[in-house]
Structures are given as C-alpha cells and as structure tokens.
Backbone bond lengths (Angstrom), bond angles and torsions (degrees), N, CA, C in turn:
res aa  C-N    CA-C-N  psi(-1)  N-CA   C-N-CA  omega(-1)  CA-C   N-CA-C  phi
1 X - - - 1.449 - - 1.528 108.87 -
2 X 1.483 118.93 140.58 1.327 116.53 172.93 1.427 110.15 -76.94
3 X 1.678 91.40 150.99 1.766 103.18 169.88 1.238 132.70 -51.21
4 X 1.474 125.56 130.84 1.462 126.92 -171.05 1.576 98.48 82.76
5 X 0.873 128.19 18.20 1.695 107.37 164.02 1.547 120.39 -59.44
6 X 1.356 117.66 -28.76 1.476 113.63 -150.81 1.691 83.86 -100.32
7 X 1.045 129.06 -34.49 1.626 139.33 153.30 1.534 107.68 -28.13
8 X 1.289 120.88 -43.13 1.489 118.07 -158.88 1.411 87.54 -108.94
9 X 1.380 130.48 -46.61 1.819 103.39 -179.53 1.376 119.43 -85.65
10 X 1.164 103.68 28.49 1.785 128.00 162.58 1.807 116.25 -74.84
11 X 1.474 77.61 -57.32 1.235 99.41 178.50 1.492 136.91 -42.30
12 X 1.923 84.41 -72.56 1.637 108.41 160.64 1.516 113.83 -37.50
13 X 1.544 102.03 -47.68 1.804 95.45 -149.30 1.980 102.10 -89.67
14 X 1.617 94.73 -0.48 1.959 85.97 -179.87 1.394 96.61 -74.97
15 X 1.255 101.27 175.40 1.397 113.27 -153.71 2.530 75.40 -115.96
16 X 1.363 108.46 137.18 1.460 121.29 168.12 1.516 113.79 -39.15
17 X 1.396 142.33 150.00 0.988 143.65 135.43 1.538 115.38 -23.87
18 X 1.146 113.00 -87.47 1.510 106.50 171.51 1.636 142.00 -36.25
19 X 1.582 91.45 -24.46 1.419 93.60 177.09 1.408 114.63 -87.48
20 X 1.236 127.76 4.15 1.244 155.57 -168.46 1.384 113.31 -93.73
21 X 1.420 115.09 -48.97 2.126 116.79 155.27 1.163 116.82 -13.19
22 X 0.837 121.84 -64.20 1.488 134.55 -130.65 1.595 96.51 -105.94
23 X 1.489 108.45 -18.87 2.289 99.05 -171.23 1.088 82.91 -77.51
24 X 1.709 96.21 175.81 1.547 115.14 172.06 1.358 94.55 -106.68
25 X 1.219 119.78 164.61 1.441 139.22 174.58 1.390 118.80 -35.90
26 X 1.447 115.65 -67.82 1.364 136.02 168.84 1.962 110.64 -28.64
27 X 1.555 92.15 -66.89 1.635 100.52 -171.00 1.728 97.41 -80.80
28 X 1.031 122.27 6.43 1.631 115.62 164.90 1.688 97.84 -83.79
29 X 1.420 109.97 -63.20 1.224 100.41 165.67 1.330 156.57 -10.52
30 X 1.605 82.68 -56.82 1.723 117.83 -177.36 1.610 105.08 -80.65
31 X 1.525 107.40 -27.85 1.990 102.65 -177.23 1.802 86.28 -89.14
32 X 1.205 135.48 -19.17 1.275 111.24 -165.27 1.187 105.16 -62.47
33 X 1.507 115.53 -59.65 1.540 137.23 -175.96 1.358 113.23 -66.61
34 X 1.034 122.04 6.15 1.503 124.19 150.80 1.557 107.95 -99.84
35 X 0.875 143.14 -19.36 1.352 149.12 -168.61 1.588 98.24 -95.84
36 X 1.430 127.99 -51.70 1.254 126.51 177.21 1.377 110.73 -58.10
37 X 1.905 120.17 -49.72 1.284 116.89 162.55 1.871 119.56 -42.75
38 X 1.231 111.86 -55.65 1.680 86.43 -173.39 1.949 105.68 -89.94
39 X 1.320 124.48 42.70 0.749 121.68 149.89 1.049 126.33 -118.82
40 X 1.441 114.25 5.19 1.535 121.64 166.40 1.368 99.50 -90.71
41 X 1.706 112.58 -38.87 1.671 98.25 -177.69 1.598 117.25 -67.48
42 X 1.318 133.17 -25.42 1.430 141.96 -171.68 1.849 85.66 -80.27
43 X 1.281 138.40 -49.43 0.897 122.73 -178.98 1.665 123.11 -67.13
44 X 1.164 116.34 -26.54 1.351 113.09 165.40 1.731 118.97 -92.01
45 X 1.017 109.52 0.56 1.208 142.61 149.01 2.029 108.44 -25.13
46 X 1.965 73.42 -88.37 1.917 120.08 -171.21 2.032 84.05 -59.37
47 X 1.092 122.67 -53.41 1.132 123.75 -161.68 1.930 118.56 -73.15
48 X 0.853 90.32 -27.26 1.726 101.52 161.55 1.170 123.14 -87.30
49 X 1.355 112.73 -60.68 1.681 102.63 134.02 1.587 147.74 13.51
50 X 1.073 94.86 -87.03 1.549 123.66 161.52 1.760 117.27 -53.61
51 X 1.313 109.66 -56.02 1.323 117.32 -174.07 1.285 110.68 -64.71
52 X 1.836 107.81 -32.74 1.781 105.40 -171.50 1.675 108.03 -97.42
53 X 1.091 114.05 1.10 1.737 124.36 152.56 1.279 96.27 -79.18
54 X 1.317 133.05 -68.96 1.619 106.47 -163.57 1.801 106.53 -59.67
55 X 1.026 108.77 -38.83 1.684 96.38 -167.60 1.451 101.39 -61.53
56 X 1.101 121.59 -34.19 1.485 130.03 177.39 1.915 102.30 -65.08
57 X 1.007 116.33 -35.36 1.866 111.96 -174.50 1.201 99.92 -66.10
58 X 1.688 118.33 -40.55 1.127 122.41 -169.90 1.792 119.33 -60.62
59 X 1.858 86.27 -45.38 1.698 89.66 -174.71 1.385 107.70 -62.71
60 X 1.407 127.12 -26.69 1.639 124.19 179.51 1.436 112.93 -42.81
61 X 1.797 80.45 -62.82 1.214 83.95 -159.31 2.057 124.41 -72.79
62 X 1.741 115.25 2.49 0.399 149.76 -165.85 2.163 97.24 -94.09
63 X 1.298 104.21 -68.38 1.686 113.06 164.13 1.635 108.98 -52.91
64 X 1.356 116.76 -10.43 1.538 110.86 -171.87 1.506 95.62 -85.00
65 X 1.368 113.98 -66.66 1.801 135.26 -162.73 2.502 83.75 -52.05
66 X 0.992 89.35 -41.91 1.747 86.41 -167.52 1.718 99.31 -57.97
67 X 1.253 102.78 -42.21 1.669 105.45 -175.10 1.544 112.72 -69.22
68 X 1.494 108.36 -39.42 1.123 94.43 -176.23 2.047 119.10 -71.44
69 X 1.756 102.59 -25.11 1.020 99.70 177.11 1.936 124.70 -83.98
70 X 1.939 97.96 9.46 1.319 107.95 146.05 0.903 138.29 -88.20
71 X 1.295 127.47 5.23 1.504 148.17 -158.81 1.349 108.50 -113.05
72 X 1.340 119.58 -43.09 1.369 148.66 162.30 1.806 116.32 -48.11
73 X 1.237 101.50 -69.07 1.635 118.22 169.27 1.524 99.13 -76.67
74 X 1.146 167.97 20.10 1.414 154.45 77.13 1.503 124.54 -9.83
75 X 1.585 99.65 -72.95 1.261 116.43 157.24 1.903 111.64 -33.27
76 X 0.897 82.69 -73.66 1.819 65.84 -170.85 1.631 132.78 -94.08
77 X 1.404 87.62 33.05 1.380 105.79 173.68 1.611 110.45 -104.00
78 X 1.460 90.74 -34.94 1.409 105.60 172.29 1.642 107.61 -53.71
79 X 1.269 125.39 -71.86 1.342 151.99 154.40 1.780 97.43 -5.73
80 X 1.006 92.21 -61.49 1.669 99.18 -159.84 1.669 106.72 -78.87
81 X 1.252 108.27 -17.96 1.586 114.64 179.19 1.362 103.07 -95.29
82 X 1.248 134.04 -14.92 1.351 139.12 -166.63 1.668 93.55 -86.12
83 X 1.728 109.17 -61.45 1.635 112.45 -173.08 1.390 112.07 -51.77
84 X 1.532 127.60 -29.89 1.137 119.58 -156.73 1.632 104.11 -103.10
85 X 1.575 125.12 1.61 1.130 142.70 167.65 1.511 103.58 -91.21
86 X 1.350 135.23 -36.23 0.926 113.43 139.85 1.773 154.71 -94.98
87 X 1.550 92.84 17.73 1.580 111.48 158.76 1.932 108.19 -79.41
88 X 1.373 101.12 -31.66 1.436 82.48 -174.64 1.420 95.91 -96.05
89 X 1.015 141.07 -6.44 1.720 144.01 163.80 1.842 91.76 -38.04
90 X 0.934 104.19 -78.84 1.430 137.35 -156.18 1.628 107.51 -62.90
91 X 1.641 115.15 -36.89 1.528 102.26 166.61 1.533 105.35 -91.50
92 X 1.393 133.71 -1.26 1.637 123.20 151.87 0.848 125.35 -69.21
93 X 1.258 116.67 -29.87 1.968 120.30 167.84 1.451 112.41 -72.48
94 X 1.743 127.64 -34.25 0.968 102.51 146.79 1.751 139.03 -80.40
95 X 0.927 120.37 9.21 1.627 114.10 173.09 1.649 116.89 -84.47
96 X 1.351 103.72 -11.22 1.194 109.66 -168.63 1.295 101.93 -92.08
C-alpha cells in the first residue's frame, strides 16, 4: 500500500467544518465514536496486514535458501551421474 493511505481515508470520511454547525453535540459525539471505531478497525486492518506480509517475507525468503539448496543437490547429482557414466564408459572399453 502507498504511503499516507490511512491519512487520505481520514480525510474522505471526516465530516467538513461547515457541516458540523448545524449537529448537536450529542450526535457529534455519536459520529466521533463511530469514526474512532472504524479507525481502529482499518488500523487493525493495516496491522494484520503487515504481520501476514512479514510472515509471508519470511516464507520467501525461506522457499529461496530451499531452492537454492535444490539447485545445489542437482548440481551434484548431476556431477555424480556424469562420473559414473563415465566409470561405466571406461569399464566397456575395457570388456571389449
């Protein structure tokens, strides 16, 4: 998410100066604490969020180190299938 998002649907969702004249106290009240409510929920929101990207950075980087140590055991399997293609190269040339 880009920076300042929760800044900008702040924004949107306050209610104008002007439109503000005219409430009574009570129902100012009553929009504050609704406004604090879904800004605790957008904030736990951002905050779960956050936590299941990092657990997720982690698993990458976690699927990365695994790949590379498949890449590795490839590598020397390759190696090891190559020598023994030419170990048996080498005892067919001698049987013949």
């Amino acid at each position: 998410m880009e920076e300042g998002w929760i800044n900008k649907v702040i924004k949107q969702n306050m209610p104008t100066e002007e439109s503000l004249k005219d409430i009574s106290k009570p129902m100012l009240a009553h929009n504050l604490a609704m406004k604090e409510d879904e800004l605790k929920v957008i904030t736990e929101e951002r905050d779960t969020l956050a936590k299941d990207n990092t657990q997720l950075d982690k698993d990458v980087s976690d699927y990365k180190l695994e790949v590379e140590q498949l890449k590795k055991e490839v590598s020397r399997l390759s190696e090891e299938r190559d020598n023994f293609e030419t170990l048996l190269k080498a005892k067919n040339k001698n049987e013949l």
